[in-house]
C-alpha positions as semicolon CSV with decimal commas, in nm:
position;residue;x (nm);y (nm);z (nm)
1;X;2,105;-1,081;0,278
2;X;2,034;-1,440;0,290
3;X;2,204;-1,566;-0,081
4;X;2,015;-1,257;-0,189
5;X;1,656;-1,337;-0,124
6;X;1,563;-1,066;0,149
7;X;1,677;-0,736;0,149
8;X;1,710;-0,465;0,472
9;X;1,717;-0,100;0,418
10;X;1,862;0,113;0,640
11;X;1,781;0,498;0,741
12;X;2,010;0,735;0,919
13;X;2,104;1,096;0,913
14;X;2,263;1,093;0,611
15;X;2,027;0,927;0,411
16;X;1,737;0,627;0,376
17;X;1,756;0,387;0,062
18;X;1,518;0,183;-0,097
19;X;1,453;-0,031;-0,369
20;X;1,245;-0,124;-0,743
21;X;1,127;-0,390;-0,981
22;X;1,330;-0,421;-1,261
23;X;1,017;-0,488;-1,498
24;X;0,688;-0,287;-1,444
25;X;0,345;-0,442;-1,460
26;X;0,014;-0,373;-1,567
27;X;-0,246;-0,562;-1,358
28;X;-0,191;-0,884;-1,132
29;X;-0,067;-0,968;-0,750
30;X;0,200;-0,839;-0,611
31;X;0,338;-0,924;-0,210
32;X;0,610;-0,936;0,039
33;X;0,674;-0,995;0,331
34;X;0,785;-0,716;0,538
35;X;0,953;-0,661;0,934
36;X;0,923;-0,341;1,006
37;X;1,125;-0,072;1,201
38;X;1,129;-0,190;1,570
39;X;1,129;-0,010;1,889
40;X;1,090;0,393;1,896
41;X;1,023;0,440;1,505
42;X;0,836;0,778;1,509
43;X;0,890;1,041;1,197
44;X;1,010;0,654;1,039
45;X;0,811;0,596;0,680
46;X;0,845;0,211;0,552
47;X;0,705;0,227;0,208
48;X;0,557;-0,036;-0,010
49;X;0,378;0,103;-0,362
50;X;0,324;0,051;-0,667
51;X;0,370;0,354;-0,933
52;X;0,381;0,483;-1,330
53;X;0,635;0,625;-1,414
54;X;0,438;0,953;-1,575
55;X;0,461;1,194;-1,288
56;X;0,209;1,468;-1,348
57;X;-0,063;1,215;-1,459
58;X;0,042;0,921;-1,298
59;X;-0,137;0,607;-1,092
60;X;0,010;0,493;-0,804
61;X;-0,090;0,264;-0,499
62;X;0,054;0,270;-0,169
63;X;0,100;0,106;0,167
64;X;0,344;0,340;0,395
65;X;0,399;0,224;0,748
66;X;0,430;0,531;1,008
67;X;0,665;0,464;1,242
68;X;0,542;0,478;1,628
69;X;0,698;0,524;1,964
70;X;0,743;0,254;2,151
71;X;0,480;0,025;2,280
72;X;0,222;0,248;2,002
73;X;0,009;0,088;1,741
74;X;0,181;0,120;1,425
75;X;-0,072;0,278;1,151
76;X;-0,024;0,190;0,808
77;X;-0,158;0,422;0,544
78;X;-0,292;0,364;0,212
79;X;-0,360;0,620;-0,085
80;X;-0,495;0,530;-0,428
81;X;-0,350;0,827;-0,727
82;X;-0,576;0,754;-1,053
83;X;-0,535;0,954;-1,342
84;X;-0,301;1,198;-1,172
85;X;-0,544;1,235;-0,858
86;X;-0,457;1,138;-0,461
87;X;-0,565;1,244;-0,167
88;X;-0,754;0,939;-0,097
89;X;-0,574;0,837;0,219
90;X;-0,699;0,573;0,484
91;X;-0,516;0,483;0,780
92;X;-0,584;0,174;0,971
93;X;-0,369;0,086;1,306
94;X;-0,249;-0,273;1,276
95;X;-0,399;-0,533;1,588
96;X;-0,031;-0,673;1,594
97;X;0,339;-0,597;1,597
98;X;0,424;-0,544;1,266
99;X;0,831;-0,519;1,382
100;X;0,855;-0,849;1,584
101;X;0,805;-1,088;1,310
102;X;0,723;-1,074;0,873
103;X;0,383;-1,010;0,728
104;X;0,258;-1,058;0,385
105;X;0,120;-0,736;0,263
106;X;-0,025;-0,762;-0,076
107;X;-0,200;-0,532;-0,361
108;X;-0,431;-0,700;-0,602
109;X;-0,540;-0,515;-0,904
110;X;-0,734;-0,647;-1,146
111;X;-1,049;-0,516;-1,405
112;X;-1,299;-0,530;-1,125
113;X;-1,126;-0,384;-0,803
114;X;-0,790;-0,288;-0,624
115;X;-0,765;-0,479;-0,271
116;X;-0,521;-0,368;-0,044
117;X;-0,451;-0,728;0,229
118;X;-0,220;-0,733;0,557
119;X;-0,194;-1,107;0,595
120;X;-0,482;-1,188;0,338
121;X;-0,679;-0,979;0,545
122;X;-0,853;-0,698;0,294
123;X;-0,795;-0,354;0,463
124;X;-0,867;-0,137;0,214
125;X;-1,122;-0,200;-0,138
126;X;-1,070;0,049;-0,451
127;X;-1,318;-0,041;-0,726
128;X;-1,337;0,038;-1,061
129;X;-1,634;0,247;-1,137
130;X;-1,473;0,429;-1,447
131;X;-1,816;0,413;-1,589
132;X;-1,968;0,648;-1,368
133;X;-1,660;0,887;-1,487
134;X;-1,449;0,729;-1,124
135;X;-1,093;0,774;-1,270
136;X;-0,891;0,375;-1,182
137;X;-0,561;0,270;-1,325
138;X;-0,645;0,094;-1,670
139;X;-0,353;0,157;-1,915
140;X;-0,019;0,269;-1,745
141;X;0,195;-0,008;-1,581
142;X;0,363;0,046;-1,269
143;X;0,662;-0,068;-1,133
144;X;0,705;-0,199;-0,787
145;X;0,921;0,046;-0,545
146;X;0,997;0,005;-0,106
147;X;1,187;0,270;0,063
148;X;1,262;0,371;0,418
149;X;1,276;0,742;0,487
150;X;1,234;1,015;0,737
151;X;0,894;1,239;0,731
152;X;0,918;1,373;1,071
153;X;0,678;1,665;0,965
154;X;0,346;1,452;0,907
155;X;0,453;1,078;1,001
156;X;0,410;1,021;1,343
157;X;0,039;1,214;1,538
158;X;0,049;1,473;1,241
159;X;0,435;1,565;1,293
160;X;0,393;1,588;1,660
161;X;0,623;1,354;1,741
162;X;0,993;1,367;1,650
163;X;1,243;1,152;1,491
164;X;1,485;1,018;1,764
165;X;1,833;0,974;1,606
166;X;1,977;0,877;1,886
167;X;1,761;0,554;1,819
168;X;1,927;0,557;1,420
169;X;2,035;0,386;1,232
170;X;1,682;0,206;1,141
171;X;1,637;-0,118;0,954
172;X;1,340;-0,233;0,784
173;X;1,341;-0,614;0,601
174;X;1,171;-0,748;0,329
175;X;1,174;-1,141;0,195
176;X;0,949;-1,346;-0,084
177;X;0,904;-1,137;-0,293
178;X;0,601;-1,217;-0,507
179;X;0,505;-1,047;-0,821
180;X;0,251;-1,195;-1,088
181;X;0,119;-0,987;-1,384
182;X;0,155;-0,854;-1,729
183;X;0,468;-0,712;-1,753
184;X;0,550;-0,421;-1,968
185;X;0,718;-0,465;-2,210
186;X;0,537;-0,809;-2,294
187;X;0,315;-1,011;-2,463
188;X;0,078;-0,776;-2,634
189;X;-0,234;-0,987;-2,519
190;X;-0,166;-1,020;-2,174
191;X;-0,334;-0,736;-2,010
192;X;-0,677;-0,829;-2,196
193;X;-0,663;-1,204;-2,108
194;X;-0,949;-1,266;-1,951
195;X;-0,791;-1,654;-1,830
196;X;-0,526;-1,436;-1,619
197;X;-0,587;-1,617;-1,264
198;X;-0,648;-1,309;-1,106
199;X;-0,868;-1,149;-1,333
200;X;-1,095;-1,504;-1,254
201;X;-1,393;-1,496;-1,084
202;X;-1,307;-1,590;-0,749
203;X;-1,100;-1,271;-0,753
204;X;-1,376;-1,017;-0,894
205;X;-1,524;-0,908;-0,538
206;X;-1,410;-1,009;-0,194
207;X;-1,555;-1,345;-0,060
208;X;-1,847;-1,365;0,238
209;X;-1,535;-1,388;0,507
210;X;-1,287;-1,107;0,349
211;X;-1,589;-0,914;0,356
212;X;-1,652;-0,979;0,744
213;X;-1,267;-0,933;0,812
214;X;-1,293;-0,575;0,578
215;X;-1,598;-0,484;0,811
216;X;-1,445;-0,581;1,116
217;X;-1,118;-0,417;0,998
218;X;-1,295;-0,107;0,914
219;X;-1,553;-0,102;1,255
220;X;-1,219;-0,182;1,548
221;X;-0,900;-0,047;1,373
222;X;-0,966;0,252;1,120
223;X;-0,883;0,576;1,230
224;X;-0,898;0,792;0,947
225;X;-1,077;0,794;0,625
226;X;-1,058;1,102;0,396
227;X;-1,455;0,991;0,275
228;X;-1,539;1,107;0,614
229;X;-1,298;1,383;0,674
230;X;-1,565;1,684;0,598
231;X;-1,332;1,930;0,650
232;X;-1,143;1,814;0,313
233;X;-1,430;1,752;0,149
234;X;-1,790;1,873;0,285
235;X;-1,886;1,670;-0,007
236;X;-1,798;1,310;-0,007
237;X;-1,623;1,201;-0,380
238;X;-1,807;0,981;-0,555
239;X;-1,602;0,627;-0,513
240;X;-1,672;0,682;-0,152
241;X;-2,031;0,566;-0,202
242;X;-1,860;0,207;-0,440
243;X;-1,901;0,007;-0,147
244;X;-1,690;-0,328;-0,181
């Protein structure tokens, strides 16, 4: 679509698609900007991620977008896999409509911390606290992956709700596609640069007002956070005490 610089995907009930970085990274920025699935998108998953490609040990971070019925919030979910561990979802439900217009949704990872931002605003803070034995993605580079897909059975209020084909086929669409990092294979000194613009200190911990937008993020639109699901774990993991 437009002269090749956005891209739609398409679900129906023969299959979804998606789409991957031809080049994987290790550290940096990557964004796009995404329009979502409109109208009655329940059982819907837009995915945006970031993953290794070692499956059994691997690192990945996510944004997926669960579809809604109409006139719902949407909820976007992250989930953080270090080391060949998950289950470190957080769901927030986005204060707009993610499906009437584009929004820049963007994963920094540097040394210091892994920010997950939905129009620069930080939604989500992973930090790096492998010296108090926290497993973070250090050494395997990720490439960059978006799909579109049906998960009927957990997507939309816990698989309550239904996929409507009737409503098919779907259409998600992504444009400027940013990527900056250390790509694998590359220069050899790269990763370890400490000059790398987003390993500089501006970019080491969130400033005083992405910390007030994380808070207020966190306080209005959160609804889940597997730290304080104690039926998971009656024992909150460790990086759930970081902080930001």
């Amino acid at each position: 679509m437009d002269g090749g610089k956005s891209i739609q995907l398409v679900l129906d009930q023969n299959s979804g698609c998606g789409f991957t970085s031809k080049s994987e990274y290790l550290y940096g920025r990557i964004s796009m900007k995404i329009k979502l699935v409109s109208g009655d998108s329940a059982g819907t998953v837009t995915a945006f991620y970031m993953m290794s490609n070692i499956t059994n040990i691997r690192d990945e971070l996510d944004f997926e977008f669960l579809g809604n019925r109409t006139g719902e919030p949407y909820t976007v979910q992250t989930n953080v896999f270090a080391h060949g561990k998950g289950d470190r979802e957080q769901r927030v439900n986005l204060w707009f409509d993610p499906s009437a217009d584009f929004h820049t949704y963007t994963i920094m990872w540097n040394h210091h911390h892994i920010v997950f931002y939905v129009d620069d605003v930080p939604i989500r803070v992973y930090k790096n606290n492998e010296i108090k034995g926290i497993p973070y993605p250090t050494s395997q580079p990720m490439g960059v992956y978006s799909t579109l897909w049906e998960a009927d059975n957990w997507a939309t209020r816990g698989g309550l709700e239904k996929i409507d084909w009737s409503k098919a086929p779907f259409y998600a669409y992504y444009k400027d596609f940013d990527i900056e990092g250390c790509p694998v294979p590359g220069p050899a000194n790269c990763v370890a640069n400490t000059k790398n613009w987003w390993e500089g200190s501006a970019y080491q911990a969130l400033t005083a007002l992405e910390a007030r937008n994380y808070r207020w993020v966190r306080t209005n639109h959160m609804i889940y956070d597997y730290c304080s699901d104690s039926s998971r774990n009656p024992v909150p993991p460790p990086e759930c005490e970081a902080g930001i």
